[in-house]
C-alpha positions in Angstrom: 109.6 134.1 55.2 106.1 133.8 55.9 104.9 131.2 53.6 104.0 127.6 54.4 106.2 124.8 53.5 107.5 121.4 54.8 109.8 118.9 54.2 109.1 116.4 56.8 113.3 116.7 57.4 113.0 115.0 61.0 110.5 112.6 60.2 112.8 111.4 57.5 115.6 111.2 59.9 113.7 109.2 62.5 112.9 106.7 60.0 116.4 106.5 58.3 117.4 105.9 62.3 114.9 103.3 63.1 116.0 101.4 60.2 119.4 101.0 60.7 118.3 98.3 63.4 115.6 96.6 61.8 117.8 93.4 61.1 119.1 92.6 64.7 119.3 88.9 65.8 120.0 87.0 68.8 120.9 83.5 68.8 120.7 81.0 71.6 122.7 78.3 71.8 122.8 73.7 72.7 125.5 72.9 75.8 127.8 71.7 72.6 128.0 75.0 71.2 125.2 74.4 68.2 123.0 77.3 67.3 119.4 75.9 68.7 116.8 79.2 67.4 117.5 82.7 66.2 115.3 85.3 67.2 114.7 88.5 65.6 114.9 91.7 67.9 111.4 94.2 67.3 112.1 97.8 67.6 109.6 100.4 68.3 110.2 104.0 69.1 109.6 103.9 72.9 111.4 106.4 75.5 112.7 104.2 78.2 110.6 105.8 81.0 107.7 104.5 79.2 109.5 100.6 78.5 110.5 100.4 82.1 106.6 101.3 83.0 105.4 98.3 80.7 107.9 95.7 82.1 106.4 97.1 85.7 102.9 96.8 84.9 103.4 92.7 85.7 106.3 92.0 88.1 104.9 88.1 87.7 107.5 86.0 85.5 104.0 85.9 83.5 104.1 89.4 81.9 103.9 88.9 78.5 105.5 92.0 77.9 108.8 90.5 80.0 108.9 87.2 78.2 108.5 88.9 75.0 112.3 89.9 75.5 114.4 90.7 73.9 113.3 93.9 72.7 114.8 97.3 71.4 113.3 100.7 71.6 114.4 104.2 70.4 113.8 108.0 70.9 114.4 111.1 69.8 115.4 113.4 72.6 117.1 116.9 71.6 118.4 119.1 68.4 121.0 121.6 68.6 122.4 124.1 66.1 125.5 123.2 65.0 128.1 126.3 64.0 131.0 124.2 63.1 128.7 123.0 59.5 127.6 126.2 58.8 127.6 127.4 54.6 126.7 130.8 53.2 123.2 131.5 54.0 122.4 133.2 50.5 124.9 130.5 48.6 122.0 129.0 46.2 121.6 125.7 45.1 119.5 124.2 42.4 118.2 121.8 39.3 116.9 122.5 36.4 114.5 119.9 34.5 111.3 120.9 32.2 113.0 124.6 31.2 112.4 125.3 35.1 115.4 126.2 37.7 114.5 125.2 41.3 116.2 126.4 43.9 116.4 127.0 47.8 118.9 129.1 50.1 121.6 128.0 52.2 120.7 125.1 54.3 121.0 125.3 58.2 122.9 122.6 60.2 121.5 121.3 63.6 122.2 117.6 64.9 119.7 115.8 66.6 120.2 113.1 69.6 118.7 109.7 68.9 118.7 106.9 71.8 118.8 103.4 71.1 117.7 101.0 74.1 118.2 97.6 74.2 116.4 95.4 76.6 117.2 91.8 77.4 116.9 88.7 79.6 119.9 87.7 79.8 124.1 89.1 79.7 125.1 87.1 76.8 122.0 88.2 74.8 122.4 92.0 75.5 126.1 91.7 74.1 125.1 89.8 70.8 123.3 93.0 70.1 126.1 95.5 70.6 128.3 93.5 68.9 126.0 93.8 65.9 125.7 97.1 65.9 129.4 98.6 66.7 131.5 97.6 63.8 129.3 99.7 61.4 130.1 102.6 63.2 133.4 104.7 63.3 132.1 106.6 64.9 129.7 107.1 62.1 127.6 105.4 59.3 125.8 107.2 56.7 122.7 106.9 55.2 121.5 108.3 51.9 118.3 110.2 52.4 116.1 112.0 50.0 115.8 115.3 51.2 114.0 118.1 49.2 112.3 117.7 45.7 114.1 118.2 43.3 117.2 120.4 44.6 118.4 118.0 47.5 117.3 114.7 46.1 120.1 112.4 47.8 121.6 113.6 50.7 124.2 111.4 53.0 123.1 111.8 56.7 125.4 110.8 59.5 124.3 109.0 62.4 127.4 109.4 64.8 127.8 107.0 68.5 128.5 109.5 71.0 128.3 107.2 74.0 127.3 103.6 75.5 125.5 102.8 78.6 125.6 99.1 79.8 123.3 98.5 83.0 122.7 94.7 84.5 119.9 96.0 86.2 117.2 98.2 85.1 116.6 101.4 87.5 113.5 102.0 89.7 112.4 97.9 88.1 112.0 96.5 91.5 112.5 93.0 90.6 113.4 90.5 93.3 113.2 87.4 91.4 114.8 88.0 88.0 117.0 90.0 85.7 116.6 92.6 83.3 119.6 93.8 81.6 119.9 96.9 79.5 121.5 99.1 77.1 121.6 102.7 76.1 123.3 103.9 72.9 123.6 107.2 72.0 123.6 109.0 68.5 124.1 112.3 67.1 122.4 112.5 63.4 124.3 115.8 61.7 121.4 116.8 59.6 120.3 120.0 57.9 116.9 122.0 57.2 116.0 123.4 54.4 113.7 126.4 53.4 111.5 126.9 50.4 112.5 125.7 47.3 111.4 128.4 43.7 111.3 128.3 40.1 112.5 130.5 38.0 112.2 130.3 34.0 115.7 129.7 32.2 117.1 132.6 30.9 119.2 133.5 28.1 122.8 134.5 29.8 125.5 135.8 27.0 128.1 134.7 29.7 131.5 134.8 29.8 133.6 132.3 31.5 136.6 132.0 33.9 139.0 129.3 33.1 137.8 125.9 32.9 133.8 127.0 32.2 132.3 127.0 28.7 130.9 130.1 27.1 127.0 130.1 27.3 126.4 128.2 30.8 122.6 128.2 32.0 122.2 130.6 34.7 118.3 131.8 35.1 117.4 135.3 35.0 118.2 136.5 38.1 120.6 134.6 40.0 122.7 137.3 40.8 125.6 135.9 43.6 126.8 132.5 44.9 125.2 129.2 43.2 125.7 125.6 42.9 125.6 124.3 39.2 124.9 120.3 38.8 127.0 119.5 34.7 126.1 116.3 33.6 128.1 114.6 31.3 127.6 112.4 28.3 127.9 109.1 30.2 125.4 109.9 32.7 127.2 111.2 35.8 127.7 115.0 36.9 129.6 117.4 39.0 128.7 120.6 40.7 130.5 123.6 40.1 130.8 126.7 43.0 130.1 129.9 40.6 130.6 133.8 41.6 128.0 135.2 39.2 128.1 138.9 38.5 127.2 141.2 36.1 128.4 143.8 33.5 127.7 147.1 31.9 125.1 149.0 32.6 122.5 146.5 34.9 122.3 146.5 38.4 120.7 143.2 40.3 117.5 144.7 40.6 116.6 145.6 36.8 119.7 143.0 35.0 118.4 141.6 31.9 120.1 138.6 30.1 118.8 139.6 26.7 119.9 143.3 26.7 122.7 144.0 24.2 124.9 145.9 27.2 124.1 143.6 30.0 126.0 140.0 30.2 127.0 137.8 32.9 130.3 137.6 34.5 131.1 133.9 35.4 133.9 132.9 38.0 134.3 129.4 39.8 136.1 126.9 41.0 135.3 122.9 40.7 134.6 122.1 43.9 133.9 118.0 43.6 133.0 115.6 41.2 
């Protein structure tokens, strides 16, 4: 504890969120059911408060704000710790590349609350948007993010619809002499923070293995406990491997030594997925 680092985790998640809408459409149509334009929808993160207060600023049908509609807007409003996802604090996982292991603890679950607003002239145009944007979720749609360098480098993040507001009238607007109709979407994103990630040199291990593991696997001096081993195999992919690592004779955590003649690893795991 104590020593800077940062992984820009929620920026990263507010970006992976905005762009899930950045391909929204409207289209209007001729009495005889042709398509006459479609109009792309621009998002900007926006809390509503401060939307409503630039549709005010004008109540003329000239705002140019108003005619500009419509328009989508998004915020991020709340994170809470989530118990339910919660893995072995001191469970390690890691990467090794260049004859360097990194590694970082267990990560920590929380899931943040982002609100989608959508703002439009019109019922039929308001609906075109929601209908573009429910089917993808059920309840949930995943994004692939990349997390932390080089331990967490593609991490699936959920973006998860808790609930849908549809107002025909925006609150506190005030308008006499037109319509505003609006939509609120709301998203929990189950995302997790990580701490500091360390390097430690590859170390000789002598290991014996439980069924199912190779003699010799690369463990680095001093990764005495719970880790999460990436194998990659001859075509290119990999799996991970869950791996109880203890030790034998006469070492103890603190002074263990993988090239003393008395002192070996003790490998146990389970295949966990591939």
């Amino acid at each position: 504890m104590y020593e800077y680092f940062y992984h820009s985790i929620t920026k990263k998640a507010v970006i992976a969120f905005g762009s899930l809408f950045n391909d929204i459409y409207v289209a209007r149509y001729n009495a005889d059911g042709s398509e006459k334009e479609r109009v792309k929808v621009p998002i900007a993160y926006m809390t509503k408060q401060k939307f409503i207060s630039r549709l005010n600023q004008n109540p003329g049908l000239e705002n140019d704000f108003y005619m500009s509609l419509p328009r989508m807007a998004f915020e991020f409003s709340s994170l809470i710790y989530d118990s339910s996802r919660k893995n072995d604090t001191f469970q390690k996982s890691f990467s090794y590349s260049n004859n360097l292991y990194s590694y970082r603890f267990g990560r920590v679950p929380y899931n943040l609350t982002f609100t989608l607003h959508a703002f439009t002239k019109n019922t039929e145009d308001c609906l075109q948007i929601l209908e573009q944007i429910l089917p993808w979720f059920t309840p949930e749609y995943s994004v692939t993010v990349k997390m932390v360098n080089p331990t967490d480098m593609s991490v699936d993040v959920p973006f998860v619809i808790q609930n849908v507001i549809y107002d025909e009238d925006v609150e506190d607007s005030n308008f006499d002499t037109r319509k505003t109709v609006s939509m609120s979407i709301e998203f929990a994103c189950k995302l997790f923070y990580y701490g500091p990630t360390k390097s430690l040199p590859l170390g000789v291990t002598g290991a014996s293995g439980a069924s199912g593991f190779a003699l010799g696997v690369a463990i680095p001096e001093g990764m005495i406990g719970k880790v999460i081993v990436p194998f990659y195999t001859t075509d290119g992919d990999f799996s991970f491997e869950t791996l109880e690592v203890g030790i034998t004779g006469t070492a103890s955590p603190s002074n263990f030594s993988p090239t003393a003649s008395d002192q070996s690893y003790v490998i146990y795991g389970n295949r966990i997925f591939s």
